[in-house]
C-alpha positions as CSV (number, residue, x, y, z in Angstrom):
1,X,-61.4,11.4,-23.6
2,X,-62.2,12.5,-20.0
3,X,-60.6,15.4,-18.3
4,X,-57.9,13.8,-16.7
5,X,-58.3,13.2,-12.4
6,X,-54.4,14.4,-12.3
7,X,-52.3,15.6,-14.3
8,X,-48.3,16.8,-13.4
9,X,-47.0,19.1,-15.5
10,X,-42.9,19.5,-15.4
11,X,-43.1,18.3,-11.6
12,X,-39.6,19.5,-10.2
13,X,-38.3,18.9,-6.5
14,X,-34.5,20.0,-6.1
15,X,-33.8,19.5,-2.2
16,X,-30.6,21.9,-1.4
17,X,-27.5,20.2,0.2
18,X,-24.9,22.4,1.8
19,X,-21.3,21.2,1.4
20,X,-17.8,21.9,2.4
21,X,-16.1,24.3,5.1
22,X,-19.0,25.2,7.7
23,X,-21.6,24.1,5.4
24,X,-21.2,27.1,3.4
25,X,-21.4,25.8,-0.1
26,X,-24.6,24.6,-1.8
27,X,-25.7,21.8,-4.3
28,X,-28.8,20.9,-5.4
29,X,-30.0,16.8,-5.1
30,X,-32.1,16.8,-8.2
31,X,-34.4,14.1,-6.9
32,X,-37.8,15.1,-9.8
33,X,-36.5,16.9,-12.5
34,X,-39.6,18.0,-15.3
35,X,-42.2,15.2,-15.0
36,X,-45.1,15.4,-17.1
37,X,-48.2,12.8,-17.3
38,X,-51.7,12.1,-16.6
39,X,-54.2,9.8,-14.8
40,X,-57.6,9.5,-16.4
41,X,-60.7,8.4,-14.0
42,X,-60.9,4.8,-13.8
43,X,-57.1,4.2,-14.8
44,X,-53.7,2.7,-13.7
45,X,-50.8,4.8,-14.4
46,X,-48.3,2.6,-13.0
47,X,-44.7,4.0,-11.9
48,X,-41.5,1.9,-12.4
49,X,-37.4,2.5,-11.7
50,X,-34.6,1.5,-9.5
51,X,-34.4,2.2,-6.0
52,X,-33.4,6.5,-6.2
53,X,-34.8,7.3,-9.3
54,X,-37.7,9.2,-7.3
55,X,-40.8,7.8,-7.4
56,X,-41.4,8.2,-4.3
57,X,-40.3,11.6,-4.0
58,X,-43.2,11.9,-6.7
59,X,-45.7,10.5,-4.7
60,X,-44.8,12.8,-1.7
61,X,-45.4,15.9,-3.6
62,X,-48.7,14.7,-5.1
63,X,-49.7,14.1,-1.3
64,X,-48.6,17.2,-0.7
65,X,-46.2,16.0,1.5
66,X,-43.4,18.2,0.3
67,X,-43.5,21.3,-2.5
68,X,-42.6,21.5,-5.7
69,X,-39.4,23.6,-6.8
70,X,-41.4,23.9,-10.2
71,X,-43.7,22.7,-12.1
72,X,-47.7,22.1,-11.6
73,X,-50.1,19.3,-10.4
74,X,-53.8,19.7,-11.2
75,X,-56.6,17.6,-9.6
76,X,-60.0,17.6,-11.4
77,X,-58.7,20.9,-13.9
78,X,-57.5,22.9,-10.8
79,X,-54.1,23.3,-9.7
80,X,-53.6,22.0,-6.1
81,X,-50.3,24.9,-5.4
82,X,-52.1,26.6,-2.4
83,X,-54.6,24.8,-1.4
84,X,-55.8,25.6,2.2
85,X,-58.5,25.7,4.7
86,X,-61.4,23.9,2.9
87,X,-60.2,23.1,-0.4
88,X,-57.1,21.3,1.2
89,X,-59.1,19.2,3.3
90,X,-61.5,18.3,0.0
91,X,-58.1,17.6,-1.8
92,X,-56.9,15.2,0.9
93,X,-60.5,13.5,1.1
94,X,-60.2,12.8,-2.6
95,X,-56.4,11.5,-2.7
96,X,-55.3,8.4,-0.3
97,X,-52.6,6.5,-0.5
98,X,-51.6,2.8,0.5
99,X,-48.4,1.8,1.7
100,X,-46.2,-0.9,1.5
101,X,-46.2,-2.0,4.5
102,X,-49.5,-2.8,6.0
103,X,-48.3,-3.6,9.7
104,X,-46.6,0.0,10.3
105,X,-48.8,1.9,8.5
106,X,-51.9,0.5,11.2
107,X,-51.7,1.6,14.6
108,X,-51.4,-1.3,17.0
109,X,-53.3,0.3,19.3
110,X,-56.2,1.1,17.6
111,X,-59.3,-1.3,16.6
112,X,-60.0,-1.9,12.6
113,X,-63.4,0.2,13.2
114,X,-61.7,3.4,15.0
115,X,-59.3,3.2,11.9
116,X,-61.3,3.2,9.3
117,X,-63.3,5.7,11.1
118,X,-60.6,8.7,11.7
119,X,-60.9,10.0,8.5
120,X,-64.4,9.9,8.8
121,X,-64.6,11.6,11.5
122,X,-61.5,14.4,10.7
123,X,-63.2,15.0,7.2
124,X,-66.8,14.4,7.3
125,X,-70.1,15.6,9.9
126,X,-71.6,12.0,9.8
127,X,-73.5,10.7,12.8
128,X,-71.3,8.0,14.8
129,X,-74.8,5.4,13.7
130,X,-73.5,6.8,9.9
131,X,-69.8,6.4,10.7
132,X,-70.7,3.0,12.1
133,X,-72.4,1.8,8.9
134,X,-69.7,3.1,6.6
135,X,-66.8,1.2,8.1
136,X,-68.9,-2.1,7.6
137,X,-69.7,-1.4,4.2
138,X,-65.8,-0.6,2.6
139,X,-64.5,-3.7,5.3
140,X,-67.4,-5.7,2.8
141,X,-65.7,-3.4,-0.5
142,X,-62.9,-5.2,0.4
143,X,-63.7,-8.5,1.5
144,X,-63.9,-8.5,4.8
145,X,-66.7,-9.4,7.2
146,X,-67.8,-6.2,9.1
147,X,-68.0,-8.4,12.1
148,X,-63.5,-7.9,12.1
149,X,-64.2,-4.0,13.0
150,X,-63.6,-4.7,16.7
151,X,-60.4,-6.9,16.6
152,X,-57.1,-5.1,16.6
153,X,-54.4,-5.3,13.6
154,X,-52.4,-7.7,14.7
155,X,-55.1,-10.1,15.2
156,X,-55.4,-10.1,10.9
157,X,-52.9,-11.8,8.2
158,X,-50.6,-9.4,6.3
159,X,-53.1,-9.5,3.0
160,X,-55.9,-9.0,5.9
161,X,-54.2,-5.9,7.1
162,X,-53.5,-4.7,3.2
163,X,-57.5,-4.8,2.8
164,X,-58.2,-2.8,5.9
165,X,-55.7,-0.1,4.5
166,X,-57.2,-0.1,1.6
167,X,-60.7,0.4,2.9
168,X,-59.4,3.3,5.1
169,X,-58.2,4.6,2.0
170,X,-61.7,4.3,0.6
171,X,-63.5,5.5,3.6
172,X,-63.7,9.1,2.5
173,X,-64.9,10.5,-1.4
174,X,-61.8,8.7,-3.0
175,X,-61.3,9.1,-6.4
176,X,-57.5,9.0,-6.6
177,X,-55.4,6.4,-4.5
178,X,-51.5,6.6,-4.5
179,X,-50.4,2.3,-4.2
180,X,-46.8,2.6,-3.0
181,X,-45.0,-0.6,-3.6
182,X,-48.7,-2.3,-2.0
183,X,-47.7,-6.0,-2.5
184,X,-44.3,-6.5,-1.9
185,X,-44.2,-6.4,1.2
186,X,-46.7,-9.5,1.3
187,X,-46.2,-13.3,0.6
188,X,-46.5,-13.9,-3.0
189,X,-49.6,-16.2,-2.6
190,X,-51.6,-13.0,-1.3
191,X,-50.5,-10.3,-4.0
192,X,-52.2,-11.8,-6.6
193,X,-55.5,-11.5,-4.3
194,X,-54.8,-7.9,-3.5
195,X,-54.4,-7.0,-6.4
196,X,-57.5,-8.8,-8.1
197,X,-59.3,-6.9,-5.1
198,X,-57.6,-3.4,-6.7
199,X,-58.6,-4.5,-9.5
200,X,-62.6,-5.3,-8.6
201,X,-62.6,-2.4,-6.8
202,X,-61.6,0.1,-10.0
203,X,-64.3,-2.0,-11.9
204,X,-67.1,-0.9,-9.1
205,X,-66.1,2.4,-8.0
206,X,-64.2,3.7,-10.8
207,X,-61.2,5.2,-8.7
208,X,-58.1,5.9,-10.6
209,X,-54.4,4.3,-9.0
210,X,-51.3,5.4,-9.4
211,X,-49.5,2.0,-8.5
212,X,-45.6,2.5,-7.7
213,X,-43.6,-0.4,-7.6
214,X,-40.5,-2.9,-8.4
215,X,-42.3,-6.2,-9.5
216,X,-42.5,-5.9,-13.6
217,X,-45.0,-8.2,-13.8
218,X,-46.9,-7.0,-11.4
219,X,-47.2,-3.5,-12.5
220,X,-48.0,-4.7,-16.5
221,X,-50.8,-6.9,-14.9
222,X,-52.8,-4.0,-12.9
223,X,-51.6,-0.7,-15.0
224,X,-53.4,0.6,-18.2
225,X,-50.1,2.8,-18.9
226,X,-46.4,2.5,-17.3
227,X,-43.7,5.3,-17.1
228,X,-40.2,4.4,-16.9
229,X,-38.2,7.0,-14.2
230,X,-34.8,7.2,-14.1
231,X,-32.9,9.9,-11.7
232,X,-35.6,12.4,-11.4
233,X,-37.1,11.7,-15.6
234,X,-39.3,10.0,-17.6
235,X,-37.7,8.1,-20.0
236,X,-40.3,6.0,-21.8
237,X,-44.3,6.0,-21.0
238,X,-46.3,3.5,-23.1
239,X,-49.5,1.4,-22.6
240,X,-48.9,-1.5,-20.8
241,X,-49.2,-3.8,-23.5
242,X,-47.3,-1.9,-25.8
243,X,-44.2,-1.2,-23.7
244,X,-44.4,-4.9,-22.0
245,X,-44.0,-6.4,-26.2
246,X,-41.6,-3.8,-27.6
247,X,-39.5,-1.7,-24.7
248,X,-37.5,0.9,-26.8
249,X,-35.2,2.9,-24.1
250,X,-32.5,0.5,-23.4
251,X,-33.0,1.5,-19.6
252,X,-36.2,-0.2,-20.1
253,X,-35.3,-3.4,-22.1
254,X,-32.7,-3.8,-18.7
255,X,-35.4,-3.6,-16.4
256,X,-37.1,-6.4,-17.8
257,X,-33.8,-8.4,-18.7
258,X,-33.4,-8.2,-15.0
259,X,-36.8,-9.6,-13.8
260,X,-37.8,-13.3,-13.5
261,X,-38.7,-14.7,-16.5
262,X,-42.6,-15.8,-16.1
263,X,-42.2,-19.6,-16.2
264,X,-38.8,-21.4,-14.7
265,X,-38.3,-23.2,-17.7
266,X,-38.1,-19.9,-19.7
267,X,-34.7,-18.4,-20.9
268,X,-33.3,-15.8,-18.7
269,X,-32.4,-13.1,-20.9
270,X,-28.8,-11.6,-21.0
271,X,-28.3,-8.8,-18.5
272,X,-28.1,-5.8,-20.3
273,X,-27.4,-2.8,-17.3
274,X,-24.0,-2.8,-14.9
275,X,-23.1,-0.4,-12.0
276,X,-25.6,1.7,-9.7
277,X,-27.3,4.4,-10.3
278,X,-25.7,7.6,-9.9
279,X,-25.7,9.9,-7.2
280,X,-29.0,12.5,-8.2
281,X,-26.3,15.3,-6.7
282,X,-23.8,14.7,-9.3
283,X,-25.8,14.1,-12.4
284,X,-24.1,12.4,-15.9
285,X,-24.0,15.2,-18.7
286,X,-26.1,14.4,-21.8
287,X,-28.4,11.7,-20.7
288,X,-28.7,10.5,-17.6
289,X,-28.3,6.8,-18.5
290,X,-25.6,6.4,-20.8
291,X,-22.8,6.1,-18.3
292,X,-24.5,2.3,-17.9
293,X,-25.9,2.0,-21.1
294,X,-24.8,-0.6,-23.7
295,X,-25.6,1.6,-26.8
296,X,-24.3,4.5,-25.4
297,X,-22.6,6.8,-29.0
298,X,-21.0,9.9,-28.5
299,X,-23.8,12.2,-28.7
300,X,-25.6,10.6,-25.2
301,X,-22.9,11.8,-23.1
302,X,-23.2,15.6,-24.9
303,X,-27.0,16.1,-25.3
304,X,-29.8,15.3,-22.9
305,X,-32.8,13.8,-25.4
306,X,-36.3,14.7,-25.0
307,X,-39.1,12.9,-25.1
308,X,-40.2,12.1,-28.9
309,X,-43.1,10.0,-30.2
310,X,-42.6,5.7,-30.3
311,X,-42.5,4.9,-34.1
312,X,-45.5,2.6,-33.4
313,X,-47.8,5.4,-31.9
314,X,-47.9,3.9,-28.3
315,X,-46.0,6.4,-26.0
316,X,-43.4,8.7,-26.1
317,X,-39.6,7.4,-25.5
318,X,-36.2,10.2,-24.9
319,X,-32.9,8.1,-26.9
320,X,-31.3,9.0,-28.9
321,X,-31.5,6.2,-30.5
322,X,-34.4,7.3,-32.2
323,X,-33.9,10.7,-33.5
């Protein structure tokens, strides 16, 4: 197999919290506590929790957006821990990201074609005739007529203004894009042709995605691999088809008890999950889960589990359930 385009390895980000009298105390909000995987080029790794279980605090510290505590993250082989002057601004032309919400993440004030050309123009020496002819060719990438370049955001649909994200993200040498939540903010009629156009667009160019989102369905449609995160950990990482037929963490098997079943007619499945998740300051003892876990022994409350191999080959899974 290829040399993966990222890999994390024990990714750790403990943001400190003073407390009490003056402040004076301190506790740590373990918000990504030893998170290992890896993206391969032309793959989907897709990311999936509750609300808090830090996904996006993940994707911040692949952006660079805040440092690790511990742990390392290498792009392409190299590890991207002091990156600066050239080699940062190489890294940041290779990783984009996409946000969720297309209409903030546009500036109102600018025109499609000075959007698409900032980074351009921040990360490359082309000619503005070059510049020009690049923004009309990812606005076609992504099924727009190049003719739109002049209008304004607001002037476009929300899945209009999705694809004109996503072709800013593509404007520069892209080979890694960070999708955070990029659908749900949209009518449900459009994600499924934003994310065929993700999908078209992995198939031409051969970028690797690292999709983060809520939508189970969603995320098993467009992801080669899924990772289950709860409060700072992977807790189960499978192929997609392989975790969407047999989930093993119960955590898992409540995430998809939870979500719609595909057809109305279709049984809804007994909820299996009850309360919120914990507070990522106060942590449970043992594992993380088992204060709302239905097959919660003894043990779970006593000793965190590990990742181990899925009996069936496809992933790793941390129960102990399965020891």
């Amino acid at each position: 197999m290829a040399e993966p385009v990222l890999e994390v390895r024990g990714l750790t980000k403990h943001f400190p919290l003073r407390h009490g009298l003056l402040g004076r105390g301190r506790a740590w909000v373990k918000a990504v506590d030893g998170v290992d995987f890896a993206i391969h080029p032309g793959e989907t790794l897709g990311l999936i929790g509750e609300s808090g279980c830090g996904k996006t605090t993940t994707s911040k510290l692949i952006l660079l957006q805040e440092t690790p505590t511990a742990g390392s993250i290498a792009f392409e082989g190299r590890d991207i821990s002091g990156l600066h002057g050239a080699e940062l601004m190489a890294y940041r032309r290779a990783v984009q990201v996409v946000f969720q919400d297309p209409f903030s993440s546009l500036s109102p004030r600018m025109r499609v074609e000075d959007i698409i050309a900032e980074p351009l123009e921040i990360h490359t020496d082309l000619s503005r005739a070059a510049i020009r002819e690049r923004v009309g060719a990812v606005l076609d990438l992504v099924g727009l007529q190049p003719d739109v370049a002049p209008l304004f955001p607001h002037e476009f649909s929300g899945g209009q203004r999705q694809r004109i994200a996503i072709a800013r993200a593509l404007a520069t040498d892209t080979r890694l894009i960070v999708l955070d939540e990029p659908v749900s903010a949209l009518d449900v009629s459009v994600r499924a042709q934003i994310i065929n156009q993700l999908e078209h667009l992995q198939r031409t160019l051969g970028v690797s995605y690292l999709f983060i989102g809520h939508d189970l369905a969603t995320v098993a449609h467009i992801s080669h691999r899924i990772a289950v995160m709860y409060l700072g950990k992977i807790v189960e990482s499978a192929d997609s088809d392989t975790l969407c037929a047999r989930p093993m963490h119960p955590y898992t098997k409540a995430l998809f008890a939870a979500a719609l079943p595909s057809h109305p007619d279709d049984p809804q499945p007994e909820r299996t999950i009850a309360g919120e998740v914990p507070s990522a300051l106060r942590l449970p003892s043992g594992c993380r889960f088992h204060p709302r876990c239905p097959a919660a022994m003894s043990v779970c409350s006593e000793v965190e589990p590990t990742l181990q191999p899925r009996d069936d080959g496809g992933g790793v899974v941390a129960c102990h359930l399965y020891g």
